[in-house]
C-alpha positions in Angstrom: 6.0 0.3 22.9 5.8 0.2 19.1 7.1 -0.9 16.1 7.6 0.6 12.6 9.4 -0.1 9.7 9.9 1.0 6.4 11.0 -1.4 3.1 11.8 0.0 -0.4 10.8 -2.8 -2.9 12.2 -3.2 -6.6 9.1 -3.2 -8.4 9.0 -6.9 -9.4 6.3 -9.3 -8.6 9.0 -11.4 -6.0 8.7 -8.2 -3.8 4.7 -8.5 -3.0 5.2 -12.0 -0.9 8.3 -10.6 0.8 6.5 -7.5 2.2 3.5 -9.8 3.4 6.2 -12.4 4.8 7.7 -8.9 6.7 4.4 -8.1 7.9 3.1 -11.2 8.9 6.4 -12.1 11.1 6.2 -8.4 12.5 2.5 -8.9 13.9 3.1 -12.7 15.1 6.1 -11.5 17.1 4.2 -8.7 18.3 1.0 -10.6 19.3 -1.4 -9.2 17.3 -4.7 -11.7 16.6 -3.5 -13.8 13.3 -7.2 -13.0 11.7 -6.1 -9.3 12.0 -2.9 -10.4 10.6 -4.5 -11.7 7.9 -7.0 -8.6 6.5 -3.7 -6.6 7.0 -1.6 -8.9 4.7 -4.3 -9.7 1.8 -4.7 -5.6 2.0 -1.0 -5.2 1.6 -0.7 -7.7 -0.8 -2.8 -5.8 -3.2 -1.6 -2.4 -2.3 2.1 -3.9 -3.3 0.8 -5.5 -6.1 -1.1 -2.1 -7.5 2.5 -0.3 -6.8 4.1 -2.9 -9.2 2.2 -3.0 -11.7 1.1 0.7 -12.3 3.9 2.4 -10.1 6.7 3.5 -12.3 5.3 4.6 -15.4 5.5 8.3 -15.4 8.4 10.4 -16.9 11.3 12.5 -15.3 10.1 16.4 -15.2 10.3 18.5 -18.2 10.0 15.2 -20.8 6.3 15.0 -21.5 5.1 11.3 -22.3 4.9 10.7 -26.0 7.5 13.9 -26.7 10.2 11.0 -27.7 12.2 12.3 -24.8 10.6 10.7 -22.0 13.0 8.9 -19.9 11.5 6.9 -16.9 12.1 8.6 -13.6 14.8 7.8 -11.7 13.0 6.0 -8.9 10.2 4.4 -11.2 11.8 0.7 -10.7 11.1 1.2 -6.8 8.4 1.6 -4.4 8.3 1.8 -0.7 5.9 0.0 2.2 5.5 1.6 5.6 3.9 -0.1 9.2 3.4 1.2 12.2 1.7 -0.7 15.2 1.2 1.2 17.9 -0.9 -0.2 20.6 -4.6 0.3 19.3 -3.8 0.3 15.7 -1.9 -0.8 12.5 -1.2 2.1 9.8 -0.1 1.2 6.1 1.1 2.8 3.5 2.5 1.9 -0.2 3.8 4.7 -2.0 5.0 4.6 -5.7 6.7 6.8 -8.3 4.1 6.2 -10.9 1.1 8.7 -12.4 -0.7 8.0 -9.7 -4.4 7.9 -9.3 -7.6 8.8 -11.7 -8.6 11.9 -10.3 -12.0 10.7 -9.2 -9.4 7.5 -6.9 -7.7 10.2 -5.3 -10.9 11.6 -3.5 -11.3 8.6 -1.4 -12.7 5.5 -1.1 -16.6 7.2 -1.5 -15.6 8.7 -4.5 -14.8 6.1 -6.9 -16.4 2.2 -6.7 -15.7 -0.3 -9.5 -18.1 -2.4 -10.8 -18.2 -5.9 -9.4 -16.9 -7.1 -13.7 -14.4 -5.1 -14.0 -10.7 -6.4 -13.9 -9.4 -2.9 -12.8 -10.4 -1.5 -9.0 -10.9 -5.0 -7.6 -8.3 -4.7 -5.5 -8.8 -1.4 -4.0 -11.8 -2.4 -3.2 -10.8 -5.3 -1.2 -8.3 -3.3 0.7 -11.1 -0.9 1.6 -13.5 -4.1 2.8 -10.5 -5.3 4.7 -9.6 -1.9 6.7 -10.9 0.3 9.1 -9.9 3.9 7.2 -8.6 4.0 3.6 -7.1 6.9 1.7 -5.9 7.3 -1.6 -3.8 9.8 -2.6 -1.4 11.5 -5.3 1.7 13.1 -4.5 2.4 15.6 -7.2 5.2 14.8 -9.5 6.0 11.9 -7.1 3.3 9.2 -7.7 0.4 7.6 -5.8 0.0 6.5 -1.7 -2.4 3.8 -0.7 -2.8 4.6 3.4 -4.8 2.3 5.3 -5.4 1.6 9.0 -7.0 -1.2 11.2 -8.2 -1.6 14.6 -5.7 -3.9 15.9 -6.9 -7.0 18.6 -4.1 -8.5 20.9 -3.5 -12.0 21.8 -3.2 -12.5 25.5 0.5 -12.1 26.6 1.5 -10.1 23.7 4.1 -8.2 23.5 2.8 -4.8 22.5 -0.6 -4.0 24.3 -2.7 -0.6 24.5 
């Protein structure tokens, strides 16, 4: 058996804790090992909070930024979170309508590292310490996906097993 689920989140800081809440119940009904859980939930957390706050500030086709005629795109106040557990593993992603990512982001995780001062990054980084696989991605014209998997450990009795 498995499990996925798709939300689509205002972008509003109330929406981060609700998708971790989601996740959280999802794997503890499921049986998955609460520490896995947890690196899931922190990684989510700042994928969610990254969609928030960068993930709705590009403009519909045609209207370049800065022309005066820029209107937000229509889907700019959303973004939307995806899981799927399926016996061995746990797949994420968080996909936005924003700009998306630096060009140098988008390569992958080996591409790009932050340094340890800067305010910006830090919480890419931690979803990369925190998973097994990372990707980061642009979706052209459509915004930025944050994709990351982990090796998922089962309690004994669980519900969903390899």
């Amino acid at each position: 058996m498995s499990i996925w689920w798709s939300l689509h989140l205002r972008r509003e800081a109330a929406s981060v804790p609700l998708a971790r809440r989601f996740l959280l119940g999802t794997m503890e009904t499921a049986g998955v090992d609460p520490d896995i859980s947890f690196d899931l939930s922190v990684a989510l957390s700042e994928a969610c909070a990254n969609a928030v706050e960068h993930g709705g500030d590009r403009t519909a086709p045609g209207k370049p930024e800065g022309s005066g005629y820029g209107r937000p795109a229509a889907d700019s106040g959303q973004y939307r979170v995806t899981a799927y557990l399926d016996g061995e593993k746990c797949r994420i992603e968080v996909s936005d309508s924003g700009p998306g990512f630096p060009a140098r982001r988008a390569l992958g995780p080996a591409a790009y590292s932050a340094p340890s001062e800067a305010e910006s990054g830090r919480g890419l980084d931690l979803i990369q310490q925190l998973s097994d696989h990372v990707q980061f991605g642009n979706r052209p014209g459509r915004g930025a996906v944050v994709s990351f998997d982990k090796v998922l450990k089962w309690r004994e009795g669980a519900l969903l097993t390899v």
